[in-house]
C-alpha positions as a printed NumPy array, in Angstrom:
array([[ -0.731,  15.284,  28.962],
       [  2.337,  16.777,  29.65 ],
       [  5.444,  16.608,  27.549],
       [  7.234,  14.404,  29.505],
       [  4.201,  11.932,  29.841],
       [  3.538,  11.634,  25.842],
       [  4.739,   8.633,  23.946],
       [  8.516,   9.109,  23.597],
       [  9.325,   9.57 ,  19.785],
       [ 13.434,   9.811,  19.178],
       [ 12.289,  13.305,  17.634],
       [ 10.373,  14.295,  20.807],
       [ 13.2  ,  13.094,  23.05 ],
       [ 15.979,  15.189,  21.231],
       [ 13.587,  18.475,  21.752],
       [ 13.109,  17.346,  25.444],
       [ 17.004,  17.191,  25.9  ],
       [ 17.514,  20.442,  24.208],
       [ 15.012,  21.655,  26.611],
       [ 16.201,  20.393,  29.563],
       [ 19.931,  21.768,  28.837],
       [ 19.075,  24.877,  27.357],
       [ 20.523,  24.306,  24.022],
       [ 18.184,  26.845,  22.353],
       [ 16.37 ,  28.672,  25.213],
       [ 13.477,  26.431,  25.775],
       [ 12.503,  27.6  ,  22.065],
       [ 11.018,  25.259,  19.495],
       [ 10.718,  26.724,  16.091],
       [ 10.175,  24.17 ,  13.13 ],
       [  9.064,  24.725,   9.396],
       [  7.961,  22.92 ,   6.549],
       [  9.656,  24.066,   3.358],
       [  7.891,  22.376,   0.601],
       [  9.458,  23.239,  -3.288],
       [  5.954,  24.675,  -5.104],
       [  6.875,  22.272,  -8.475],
       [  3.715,  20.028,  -7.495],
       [  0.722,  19.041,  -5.078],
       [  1.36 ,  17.673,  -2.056],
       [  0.911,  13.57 ,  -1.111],
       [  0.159,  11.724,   1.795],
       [  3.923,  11.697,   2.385],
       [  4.52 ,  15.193,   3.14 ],
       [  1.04 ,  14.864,   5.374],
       [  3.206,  13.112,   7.659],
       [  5.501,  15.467,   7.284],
       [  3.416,  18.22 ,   7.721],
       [  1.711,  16.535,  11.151],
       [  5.819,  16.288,  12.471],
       [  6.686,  20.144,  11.85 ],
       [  3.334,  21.437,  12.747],
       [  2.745,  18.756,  15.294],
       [  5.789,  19.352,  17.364],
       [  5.961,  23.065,  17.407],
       [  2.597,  22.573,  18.801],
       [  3.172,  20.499,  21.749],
       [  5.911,  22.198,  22.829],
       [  4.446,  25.75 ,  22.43 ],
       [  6.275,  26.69 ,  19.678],
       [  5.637,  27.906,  16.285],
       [  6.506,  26.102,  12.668],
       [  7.026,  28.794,   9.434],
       [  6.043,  28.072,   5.779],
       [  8.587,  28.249,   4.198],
       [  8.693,  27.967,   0.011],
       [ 11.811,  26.488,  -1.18 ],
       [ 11.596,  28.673,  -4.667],
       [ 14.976,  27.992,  -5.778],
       [ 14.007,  26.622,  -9.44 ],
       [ 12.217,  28.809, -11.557],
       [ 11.722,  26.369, -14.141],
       [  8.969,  23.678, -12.329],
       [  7.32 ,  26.374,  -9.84 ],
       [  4.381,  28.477, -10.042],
       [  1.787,  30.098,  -8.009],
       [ -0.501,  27.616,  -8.726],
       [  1.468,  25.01 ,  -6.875],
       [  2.031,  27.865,  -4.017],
       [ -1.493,  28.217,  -3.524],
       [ -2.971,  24.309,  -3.842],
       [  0.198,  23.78 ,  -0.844],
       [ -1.137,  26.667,   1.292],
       [ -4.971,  25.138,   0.728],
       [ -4.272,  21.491,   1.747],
       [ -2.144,  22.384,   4.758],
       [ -4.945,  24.584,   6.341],
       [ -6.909,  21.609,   5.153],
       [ -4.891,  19.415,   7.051],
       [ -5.82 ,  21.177,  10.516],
       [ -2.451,  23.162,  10.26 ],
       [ -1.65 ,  27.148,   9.983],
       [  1.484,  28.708,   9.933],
       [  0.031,  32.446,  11.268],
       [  2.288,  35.253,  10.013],
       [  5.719,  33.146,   9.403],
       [  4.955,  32.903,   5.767],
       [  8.233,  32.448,   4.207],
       [ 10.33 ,  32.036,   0.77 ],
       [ 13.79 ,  30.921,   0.15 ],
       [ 13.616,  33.938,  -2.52 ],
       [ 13.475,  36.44 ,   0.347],
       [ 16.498,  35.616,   1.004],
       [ 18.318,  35.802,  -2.397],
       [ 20.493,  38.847,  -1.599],
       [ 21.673,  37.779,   2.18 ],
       [ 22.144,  34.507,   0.259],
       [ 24.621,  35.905,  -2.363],
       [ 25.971,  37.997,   0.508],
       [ 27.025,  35.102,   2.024],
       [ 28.467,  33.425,  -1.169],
       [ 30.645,  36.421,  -1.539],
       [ 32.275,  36.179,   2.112],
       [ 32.86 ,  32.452,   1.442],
       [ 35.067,  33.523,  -1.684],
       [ 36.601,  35.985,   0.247],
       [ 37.657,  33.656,   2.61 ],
       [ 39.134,  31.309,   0.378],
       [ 36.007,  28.607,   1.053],
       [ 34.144,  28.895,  -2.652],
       [ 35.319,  29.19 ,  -6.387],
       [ 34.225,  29.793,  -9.863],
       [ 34.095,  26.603, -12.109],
       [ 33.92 ,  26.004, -15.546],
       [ 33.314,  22.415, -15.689],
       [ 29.776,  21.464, -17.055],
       [ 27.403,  19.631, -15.156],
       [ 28.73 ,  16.285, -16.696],
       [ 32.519,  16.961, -16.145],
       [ 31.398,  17.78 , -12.457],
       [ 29.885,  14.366, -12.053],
       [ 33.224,  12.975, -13.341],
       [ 35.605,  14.562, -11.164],
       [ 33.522,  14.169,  -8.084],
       [ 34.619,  10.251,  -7.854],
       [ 32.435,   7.27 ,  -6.397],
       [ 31.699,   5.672,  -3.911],
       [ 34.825,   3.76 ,  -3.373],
       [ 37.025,   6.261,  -5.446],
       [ 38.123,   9.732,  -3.962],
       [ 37.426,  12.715,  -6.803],
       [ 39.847,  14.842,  -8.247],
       [ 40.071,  18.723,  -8.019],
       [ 38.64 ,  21.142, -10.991],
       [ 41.223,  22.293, -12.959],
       [ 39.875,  25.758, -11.924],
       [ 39.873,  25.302,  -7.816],
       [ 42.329,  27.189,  -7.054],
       [ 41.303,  30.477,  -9.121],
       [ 42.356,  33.305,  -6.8  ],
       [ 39.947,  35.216,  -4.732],
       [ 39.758,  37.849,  -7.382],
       [ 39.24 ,  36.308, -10.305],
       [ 36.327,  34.252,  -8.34 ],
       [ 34.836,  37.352,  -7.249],
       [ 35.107,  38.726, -10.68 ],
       [ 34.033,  35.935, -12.284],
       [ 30.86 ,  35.561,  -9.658],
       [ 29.591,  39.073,  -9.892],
       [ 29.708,  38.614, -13.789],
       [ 27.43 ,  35.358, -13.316],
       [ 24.876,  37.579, -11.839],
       [ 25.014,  40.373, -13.873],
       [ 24.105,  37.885, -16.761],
       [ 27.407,  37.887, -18.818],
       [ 27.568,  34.136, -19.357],
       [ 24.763,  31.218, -20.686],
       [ 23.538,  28.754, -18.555],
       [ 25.306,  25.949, -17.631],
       [ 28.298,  27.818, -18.632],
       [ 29.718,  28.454, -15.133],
       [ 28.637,  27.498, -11.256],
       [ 30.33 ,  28.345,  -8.339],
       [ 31.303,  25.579,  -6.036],
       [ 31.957,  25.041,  -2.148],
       [ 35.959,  24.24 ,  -1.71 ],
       [ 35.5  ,  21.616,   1.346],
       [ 37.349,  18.288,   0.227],
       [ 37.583,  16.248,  -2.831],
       [ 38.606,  13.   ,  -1.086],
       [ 36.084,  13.402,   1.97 ],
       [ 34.194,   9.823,   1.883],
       [ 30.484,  11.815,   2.062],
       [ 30.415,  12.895,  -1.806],
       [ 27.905,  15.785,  -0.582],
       [ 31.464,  17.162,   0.692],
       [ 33.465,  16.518,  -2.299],
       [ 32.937,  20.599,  -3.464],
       [ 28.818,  20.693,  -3.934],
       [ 27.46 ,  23.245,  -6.322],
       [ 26.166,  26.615,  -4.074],
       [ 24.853,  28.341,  -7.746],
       [ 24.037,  27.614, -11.268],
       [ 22.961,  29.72 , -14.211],
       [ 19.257,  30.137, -15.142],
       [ 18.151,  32.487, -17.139],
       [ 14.483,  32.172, -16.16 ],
       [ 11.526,  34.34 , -15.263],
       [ 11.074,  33.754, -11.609],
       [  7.359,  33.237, -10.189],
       [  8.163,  36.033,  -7.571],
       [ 10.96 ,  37.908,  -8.507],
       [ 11.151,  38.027, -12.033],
       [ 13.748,  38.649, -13.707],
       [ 15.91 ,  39.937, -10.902],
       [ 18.159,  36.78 , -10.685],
       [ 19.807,  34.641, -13.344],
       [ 21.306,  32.666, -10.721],
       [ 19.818,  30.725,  -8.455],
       [ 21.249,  28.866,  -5.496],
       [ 21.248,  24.972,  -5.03 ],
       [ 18.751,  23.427,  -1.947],
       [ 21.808,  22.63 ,   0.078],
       [ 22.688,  26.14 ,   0.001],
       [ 19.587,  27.917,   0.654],
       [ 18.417,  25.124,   3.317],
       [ 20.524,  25.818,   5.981],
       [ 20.989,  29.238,   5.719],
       [ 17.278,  30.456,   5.066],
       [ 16.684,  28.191,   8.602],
       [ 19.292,  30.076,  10.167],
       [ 17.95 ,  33.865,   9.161],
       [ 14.064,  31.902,  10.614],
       [ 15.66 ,  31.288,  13.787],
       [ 14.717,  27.649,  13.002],
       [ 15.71 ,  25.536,  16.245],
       [ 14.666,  22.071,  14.558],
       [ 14.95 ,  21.777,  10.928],
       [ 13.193,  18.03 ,  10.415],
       [ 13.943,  15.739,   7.18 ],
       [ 13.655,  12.765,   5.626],
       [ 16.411,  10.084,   6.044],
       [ 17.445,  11.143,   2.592],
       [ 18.959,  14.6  ,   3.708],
       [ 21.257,  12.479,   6.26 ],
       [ 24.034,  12.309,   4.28 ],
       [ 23.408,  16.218,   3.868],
       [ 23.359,  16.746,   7.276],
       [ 27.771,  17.473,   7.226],
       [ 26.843,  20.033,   4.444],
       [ 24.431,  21.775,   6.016],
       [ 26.501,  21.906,   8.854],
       [ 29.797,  23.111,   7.143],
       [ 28.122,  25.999,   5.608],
       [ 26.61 ,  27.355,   9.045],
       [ 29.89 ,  26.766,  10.644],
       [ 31.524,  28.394,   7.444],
       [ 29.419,  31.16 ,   7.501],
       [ 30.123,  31.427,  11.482],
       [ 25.972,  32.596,  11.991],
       [ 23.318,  30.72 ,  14.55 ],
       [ 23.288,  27.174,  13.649],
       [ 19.875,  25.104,  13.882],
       [ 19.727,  21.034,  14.681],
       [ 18.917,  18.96 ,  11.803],
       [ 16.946,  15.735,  12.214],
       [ 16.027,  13.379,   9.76 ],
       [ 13.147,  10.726,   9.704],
       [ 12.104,   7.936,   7.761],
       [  9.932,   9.075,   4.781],
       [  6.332,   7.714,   4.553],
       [  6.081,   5.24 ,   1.745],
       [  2.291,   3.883,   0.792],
       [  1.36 ,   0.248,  -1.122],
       [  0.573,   0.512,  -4.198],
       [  1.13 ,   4.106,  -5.08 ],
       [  4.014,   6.275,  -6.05 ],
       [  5.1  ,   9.177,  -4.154],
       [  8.059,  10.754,  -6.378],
       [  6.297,  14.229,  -7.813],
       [  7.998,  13.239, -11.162],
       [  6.158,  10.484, -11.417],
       [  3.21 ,  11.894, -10.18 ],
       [  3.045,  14.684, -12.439],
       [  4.061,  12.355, -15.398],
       [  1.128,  10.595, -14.783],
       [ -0.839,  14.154, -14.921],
       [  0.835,  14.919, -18.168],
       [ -0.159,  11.8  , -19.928],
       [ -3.486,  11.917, -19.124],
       [ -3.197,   8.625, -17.004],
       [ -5.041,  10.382, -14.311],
       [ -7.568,  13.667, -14.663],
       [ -4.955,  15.659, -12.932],
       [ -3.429,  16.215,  -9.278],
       [ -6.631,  16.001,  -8.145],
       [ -7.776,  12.434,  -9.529],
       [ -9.43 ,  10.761,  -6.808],
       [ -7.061,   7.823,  -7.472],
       [ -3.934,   9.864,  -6.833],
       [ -1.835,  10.187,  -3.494],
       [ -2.322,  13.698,  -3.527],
       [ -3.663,  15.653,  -0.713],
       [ -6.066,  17.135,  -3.05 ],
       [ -7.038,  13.69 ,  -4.618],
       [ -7.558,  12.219,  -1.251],
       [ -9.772,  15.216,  -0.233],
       [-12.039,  15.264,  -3.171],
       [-12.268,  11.249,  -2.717],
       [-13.778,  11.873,   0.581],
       [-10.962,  10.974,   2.909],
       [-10.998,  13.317,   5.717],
       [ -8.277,  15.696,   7.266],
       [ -9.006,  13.433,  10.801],
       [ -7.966,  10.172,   9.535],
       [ -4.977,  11.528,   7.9  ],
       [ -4.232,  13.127,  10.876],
       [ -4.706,   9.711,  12.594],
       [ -2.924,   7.522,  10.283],
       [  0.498,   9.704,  10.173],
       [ -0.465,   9.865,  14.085],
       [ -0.578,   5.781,  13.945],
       [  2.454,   5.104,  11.796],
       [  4.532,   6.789,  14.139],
       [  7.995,   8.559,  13.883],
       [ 11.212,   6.172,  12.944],
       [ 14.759,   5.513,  11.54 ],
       [ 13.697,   2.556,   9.186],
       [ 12.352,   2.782,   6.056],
       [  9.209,   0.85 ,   5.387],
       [  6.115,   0.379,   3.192],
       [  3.41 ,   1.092,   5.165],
       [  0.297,  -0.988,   4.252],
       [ -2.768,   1.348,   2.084],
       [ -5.306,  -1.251,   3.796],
       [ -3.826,   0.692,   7.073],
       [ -4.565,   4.296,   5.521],
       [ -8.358,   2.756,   4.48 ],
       [ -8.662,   1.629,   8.19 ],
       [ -8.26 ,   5.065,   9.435],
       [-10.657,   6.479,   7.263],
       [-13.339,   3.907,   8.073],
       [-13.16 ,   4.195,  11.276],
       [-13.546,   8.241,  11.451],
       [-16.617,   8.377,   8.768],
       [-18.058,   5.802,  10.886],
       [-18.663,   7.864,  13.563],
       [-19.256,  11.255,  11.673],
       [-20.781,   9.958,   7.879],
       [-24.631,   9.896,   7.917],
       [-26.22 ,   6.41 ,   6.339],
       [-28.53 ,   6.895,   3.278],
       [-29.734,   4.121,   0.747],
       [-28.3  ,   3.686,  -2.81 ],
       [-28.547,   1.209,  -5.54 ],
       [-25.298,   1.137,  -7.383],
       [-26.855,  -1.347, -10.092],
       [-30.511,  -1.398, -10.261],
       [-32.952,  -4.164, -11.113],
       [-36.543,  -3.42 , -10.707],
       [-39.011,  -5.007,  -8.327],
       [-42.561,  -4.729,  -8.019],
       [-44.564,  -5.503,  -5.258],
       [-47.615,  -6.783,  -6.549],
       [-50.027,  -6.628,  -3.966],
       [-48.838,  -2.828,  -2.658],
       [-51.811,  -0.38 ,  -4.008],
       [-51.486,   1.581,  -7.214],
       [-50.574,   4.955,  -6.312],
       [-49.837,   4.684,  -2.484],
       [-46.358,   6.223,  -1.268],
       [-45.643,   5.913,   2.748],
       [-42.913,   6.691,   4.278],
       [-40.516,   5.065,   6.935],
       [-38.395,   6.786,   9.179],
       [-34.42 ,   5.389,   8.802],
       [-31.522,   6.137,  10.717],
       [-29.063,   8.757,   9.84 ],
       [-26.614,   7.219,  12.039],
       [-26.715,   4.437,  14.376],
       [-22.835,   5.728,  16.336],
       [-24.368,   9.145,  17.196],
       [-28.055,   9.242,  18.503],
       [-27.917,  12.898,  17.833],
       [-27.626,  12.243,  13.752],
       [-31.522,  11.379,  14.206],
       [-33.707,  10.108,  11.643],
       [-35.044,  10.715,   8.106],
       [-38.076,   9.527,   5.907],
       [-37.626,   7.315,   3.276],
       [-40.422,   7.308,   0.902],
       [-41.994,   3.528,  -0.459],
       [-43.802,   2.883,  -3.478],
       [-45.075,  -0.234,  -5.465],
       [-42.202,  -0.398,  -7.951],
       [-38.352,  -0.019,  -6.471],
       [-35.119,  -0.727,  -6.988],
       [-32.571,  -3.32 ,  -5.329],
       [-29.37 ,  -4.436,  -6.214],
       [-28.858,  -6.635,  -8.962],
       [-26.85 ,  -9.114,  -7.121],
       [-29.37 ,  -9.131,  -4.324],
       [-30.88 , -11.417,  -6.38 ],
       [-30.477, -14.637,  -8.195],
       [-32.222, -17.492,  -9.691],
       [-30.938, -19.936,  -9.108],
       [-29.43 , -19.349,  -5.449],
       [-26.155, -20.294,  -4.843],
       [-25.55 , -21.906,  -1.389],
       [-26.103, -19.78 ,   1.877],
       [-27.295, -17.407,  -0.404],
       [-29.879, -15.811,   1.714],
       [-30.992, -12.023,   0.002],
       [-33.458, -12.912,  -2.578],
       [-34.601, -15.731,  -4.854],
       [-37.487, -17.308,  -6.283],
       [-40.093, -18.424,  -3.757],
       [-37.671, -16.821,  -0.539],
       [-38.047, -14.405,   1.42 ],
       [-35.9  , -11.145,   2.493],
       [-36.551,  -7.995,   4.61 ],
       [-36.385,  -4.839,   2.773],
       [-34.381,  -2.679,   5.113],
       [-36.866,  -0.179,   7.521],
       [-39.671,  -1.424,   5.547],
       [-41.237,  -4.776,   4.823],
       [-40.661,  -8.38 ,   4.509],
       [-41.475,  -9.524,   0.966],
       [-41.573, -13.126,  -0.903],
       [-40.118, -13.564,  -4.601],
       [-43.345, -14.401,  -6.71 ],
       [-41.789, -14.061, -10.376],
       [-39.231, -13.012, -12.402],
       [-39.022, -11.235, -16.222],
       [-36.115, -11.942, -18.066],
       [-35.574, -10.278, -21.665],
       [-34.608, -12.474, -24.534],
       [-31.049, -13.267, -23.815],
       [-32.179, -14.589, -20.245],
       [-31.383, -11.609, -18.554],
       [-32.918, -10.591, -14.833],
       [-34.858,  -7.571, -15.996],
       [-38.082,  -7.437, -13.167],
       [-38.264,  -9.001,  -9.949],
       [-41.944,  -9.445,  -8.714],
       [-43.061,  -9.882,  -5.14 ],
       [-45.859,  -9.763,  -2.483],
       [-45.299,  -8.269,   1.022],
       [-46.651,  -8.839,   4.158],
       [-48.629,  -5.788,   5.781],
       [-48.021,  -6.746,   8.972],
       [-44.327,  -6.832,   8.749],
       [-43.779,  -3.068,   8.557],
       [-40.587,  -1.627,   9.908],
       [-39.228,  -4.185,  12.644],
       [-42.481,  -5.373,  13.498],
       [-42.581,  -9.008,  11.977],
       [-44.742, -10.733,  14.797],
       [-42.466, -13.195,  15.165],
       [-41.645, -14.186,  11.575],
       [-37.967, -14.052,  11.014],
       [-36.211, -13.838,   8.095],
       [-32.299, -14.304,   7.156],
       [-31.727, -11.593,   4.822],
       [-32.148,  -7.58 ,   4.563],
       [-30.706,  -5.732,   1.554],
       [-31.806,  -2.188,   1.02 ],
       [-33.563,  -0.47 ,  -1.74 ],
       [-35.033,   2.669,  -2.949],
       [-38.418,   4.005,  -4.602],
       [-38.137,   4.529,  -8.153],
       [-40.524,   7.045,  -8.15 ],
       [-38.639,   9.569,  -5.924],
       [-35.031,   8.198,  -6.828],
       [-32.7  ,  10.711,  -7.828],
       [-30.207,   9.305, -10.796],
       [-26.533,   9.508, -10.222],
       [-22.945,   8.736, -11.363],
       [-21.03 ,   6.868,  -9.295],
       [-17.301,   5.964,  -9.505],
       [-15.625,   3.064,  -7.853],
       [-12.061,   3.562,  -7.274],
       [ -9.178,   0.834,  -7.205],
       [ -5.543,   0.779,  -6.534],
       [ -3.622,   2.689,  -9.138],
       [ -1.157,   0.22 ,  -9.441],
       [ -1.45 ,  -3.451,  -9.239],
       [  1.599,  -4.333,  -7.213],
       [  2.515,  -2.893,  -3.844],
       [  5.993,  -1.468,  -4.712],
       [  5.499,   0.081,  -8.008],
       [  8.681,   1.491,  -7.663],
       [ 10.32 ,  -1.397,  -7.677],
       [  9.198,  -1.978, -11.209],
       [ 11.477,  -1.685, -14.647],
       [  9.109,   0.59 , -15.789],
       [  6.214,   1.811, -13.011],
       [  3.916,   2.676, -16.042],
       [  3.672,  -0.912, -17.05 ],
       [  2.294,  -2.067, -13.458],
       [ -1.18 ,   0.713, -13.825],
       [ -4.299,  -0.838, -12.819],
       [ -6.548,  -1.031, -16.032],
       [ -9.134,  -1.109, -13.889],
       [ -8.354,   1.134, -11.056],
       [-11.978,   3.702, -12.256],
       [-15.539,   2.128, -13.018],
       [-18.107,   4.853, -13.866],
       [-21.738,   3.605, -13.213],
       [-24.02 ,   6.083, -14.645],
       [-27.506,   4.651, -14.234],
       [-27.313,   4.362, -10.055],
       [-30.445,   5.317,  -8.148],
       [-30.005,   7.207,  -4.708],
       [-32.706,   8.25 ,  -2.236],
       [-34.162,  11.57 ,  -2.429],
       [-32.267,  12.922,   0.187],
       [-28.991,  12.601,  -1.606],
       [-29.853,  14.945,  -4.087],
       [-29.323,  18.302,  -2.753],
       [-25.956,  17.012,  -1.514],
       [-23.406,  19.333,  -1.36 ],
       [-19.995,  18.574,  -3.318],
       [-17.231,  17.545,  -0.571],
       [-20.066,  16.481,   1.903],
       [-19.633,  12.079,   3.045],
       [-21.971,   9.411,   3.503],
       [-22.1  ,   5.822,   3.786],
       [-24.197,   3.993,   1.653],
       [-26.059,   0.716,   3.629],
       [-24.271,  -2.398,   2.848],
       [-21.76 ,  -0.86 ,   0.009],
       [-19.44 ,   1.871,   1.345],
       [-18.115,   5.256,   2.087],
       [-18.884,   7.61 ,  -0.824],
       [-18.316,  11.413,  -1.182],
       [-19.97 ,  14.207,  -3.473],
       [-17.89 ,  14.972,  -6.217],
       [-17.324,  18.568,  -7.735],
       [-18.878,  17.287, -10.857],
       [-22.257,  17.208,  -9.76 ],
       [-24.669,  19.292, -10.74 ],
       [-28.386,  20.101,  -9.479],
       [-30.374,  16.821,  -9.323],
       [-27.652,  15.118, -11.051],
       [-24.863,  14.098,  -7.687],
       [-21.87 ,  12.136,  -8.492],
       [-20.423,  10.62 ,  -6.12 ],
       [-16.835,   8.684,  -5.399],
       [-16.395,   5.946,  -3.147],
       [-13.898,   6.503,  -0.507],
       [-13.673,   3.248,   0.778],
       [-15.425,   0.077,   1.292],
       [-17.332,  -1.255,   4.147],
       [-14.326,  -4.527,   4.476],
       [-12.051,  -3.861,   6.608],
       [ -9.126,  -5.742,   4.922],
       [ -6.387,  -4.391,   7.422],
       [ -9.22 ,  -5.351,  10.561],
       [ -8.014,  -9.142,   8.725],
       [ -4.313,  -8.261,   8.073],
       [ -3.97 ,  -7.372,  12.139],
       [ -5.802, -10.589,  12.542],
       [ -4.162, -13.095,  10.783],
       [ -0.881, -11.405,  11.867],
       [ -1.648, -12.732,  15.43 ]])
């Protein structure tokens, strides 16, 4: 497919244009500047899949680039768990491995020649008294009492900000652009503020550090970024970044925003997220219940159907909520062409088949995967006593309930068909022991003409291997927490159900943490990193329904 023949995206059909006039030499150059203060979420995924995505199709390349401006929220840890999901992800960045911080000196550099030239100044106005002055919306801002400092008193005053003379907070320096401009980015933004904080990668060098809008723009410029891609949030910063390239009078990049991804049911601001972390809401960034790339990865979702989804959800200018039955769909339909089948009994209730000999075990041969012939087959052991689930059966029925009941009859997936001949119950009333006959002559699919409504699956308690399993549920219980008063309020009680007494065929138990599988009739489920030799956890990625398969539908 060539470039001209792809779905037309507005992003894809500004490159083409640039292309086709020559704007930047037929170059494409993109990066992806995350700020290391947290984990990444399924938001910047899509990001991620537009920088890396479109330097890709048009040959190009797309740089890494840290935006390591704040010393106070960042840290190495957060630098490597970004550089593991995005190779994750499918993406690599090669040898353009960047950070804002190696550009701090060309940075201040630049500062200096923007004092020089009458464009930046000293202030002493705290952070507060900035906010004042800048205005509102509908109200122009007035000019800080120290704008029109001369040149060198602002260079003076500068050089002594870096050297350390003065506390945080104390001074900034300031763009002078225009304190009645209606875009209140332009109303005289903040390049620097005072930190006096040990920096992840450069220590102690700087005490000042430069603001996002500064170091955005320029750091892009030093890249030779040709397409510097947002979200529709930067917009309004798109002027700013601008002015300061045209300012500065050095190569000037395109900036192009998109709408950000939102989710249902989920949060997406990294405050919030890491709140959550801190209170001990969640287990951590990696909670399988969490939108972060490393929660969705160790709940089994794979770097394909995220791949697919941002793929499916397309490019815009509007801001939307994107359904998470839509993100579910994706997943389902990738594991259910790669994720082998196995048997599991999430709550077990025993059954005995009566008239199968003391002792015997045989084995049935199941299918690993009925979408790919070349997943083959596996034994599955049988013995007299097994397990099923406990709502595959009931006494009494309700109606069209067709798995098991007294005096009915059900297959028992790859195996036999077998007749309800008893029941124990313990002294509250409770199902404790199902008892049955089978017929011989029913074995695997052969049932000589017999048929019977039901088939629920099972497994032999002699060889089952017990396992934890966890169901996962929404984190929150409305789609837009966000829109809450308070998003804590709207958690999902019940969005984690540990069931420690499952049974799982043998073959699950030498499964490897990460690795997928469905389980018949229940779900998607992944190993989790808490299992240990003989003893698998395992966290459901997603149910068999496919709710959005029903959303489409009713939709028309």
């Amino acid at each position: 497919m060539t470039d001209e023949t792809r779905p037309s995206t507005f992003i894809r059909d500004i490159i083409l244009e640039h292309n086709r006039t020559g704007r930047f030499g037929g170059k494409v150059i993109t990066r992806f500047p995350p700020e290391p203060n947290g984990h990444l979420h399924i938001g910047h995924a899509k990001a991620i899949a537009i920088d890396f995505g479109m330097a890709r199709e048009f040959g190009g390349r797309c740089h890494l680039r840290f935006d390591d401006t704040n010393p106070t929220k960042e840290s190495q840890e957060y630098v490597d768990g970004i550089m593991r999901d995005i190779r994750w992800l499918g993406f690599d960045w090669g040898p353009h491995l960047y950070h804002a911080s190696d550009y701090f000196e060309q940075l201040y550099q630049w500062a200096e020649q923007l004092i020089r030239a009458g464009k930046a100044y000293v202030d002493d106005l705290s952070g507060d008294e900035i906010r004042e002055y800048r205005g509102t919306l509908t109200e122009p801002g007035r000019p800080s009492p120290h704008r029109n400092r001369s040149v060198e008193e602002n260079l003076d005053l500068f050089r002594r900000m870096r050297a350390g003379e003065f506390e945080d907070g104390a001074k900034t320096l300031r763009a002078k652009i225009d304190m009645a401009s209606p875009n209140i980015n332009l109303r005289d933004p903040v390049m620097y503020r005072i930190r006096k904080a040990t920096h992840q990668r450069t220590g102690d060098a700087w005490c000042i550090y430069p603001m996002y809008d500064w170091a955005h723009g320029q750091s892009d410029s030093i890249e030779g970024v040709t397409h510097s891609m947002c979200s529709l949030e930067y917009e309004d910063h798109r002027p700013l970044y601008d002015w300061y390239l045209d300012a500065l009078g050095i190569f000037h990049p395109q900036q192009i925003e998109f709408a950000r991804l939102n989710v249902s049911h989920t949060v997406l601001s990294k405050r919030k997220l890491l709140q959550l972390v801190e209170s001990g809401r969640v287990r951590g960034w990696d909670d399988p219940r969490m939108p972060t790339l490393a929660g969705l990865r160790r709940r089994g979702y794979t770097p394909e159907a995220l791949r697919d989804f941002a793929e499916r959800v397309g490019v815009t200018k509007s801001p939307n909520v994107v359904e998470l039955a839509y993100l579910e769909h994706c997943l389902r339909e990738d594991l259910n062409k790669r994720a082998q089948r196995r048997m599991a009994v999430l709550r077990p209730l025993k059954l005995v088949v009566e008239n199968y000999p003391e002792g015997q075990v045989e084995e049935f041969e199941a299918v690993n995967n009925p979408e790919d012939a070349s997943a083959g087959t596996r034994k599955v052991p049988f013995s007299r006593t097994l397990y099923i689930e406990q709502e595959d059966f009931r006494d009494p029925p309700p109606p069209k309930y067709f798995r098991l009941a007294p005096g009915t009859e059900v297959r028992l997936r790859y195996a036999y068909i077998v007749k309800c001949t008893g029941v124990g119950k313990d002294a509250a009333g409770n199902v404790t022991e199902v008892r049955c006959t089978y017929d011989p002559d029913s074995r695997g699919g052969d049932s000589k003409g017999r048929k019977v409504k039901g088939t629920i699956h099972w497994v032999s308690a002699q060889h089952a291997v017990e396992s934890e399993v966890r169901l996962y549920d929404t984190l929150f219980t409305v789609p837009k927490p966000d829109d809450a008063e308070d998003y804590e309020s709207v958690l999902n009680p019940a969005s984690l159900e540990v069931l420690t007494g499952a049974r799982v065929e043998p073959a699950l138990g030498t499964a490897a943490p990460g690795e997928r599988f469905q389980f018949e009739r229940t779900g998607y489920f992944a190993v989790d990193e808490d299992s240990q030799p003989g003893r698998p956890v395992f966290n459901r990625a997603v149910g068999l329904r496919d709710t959005w398969a029903k959303i489409e539908k009713a939709a028309g």
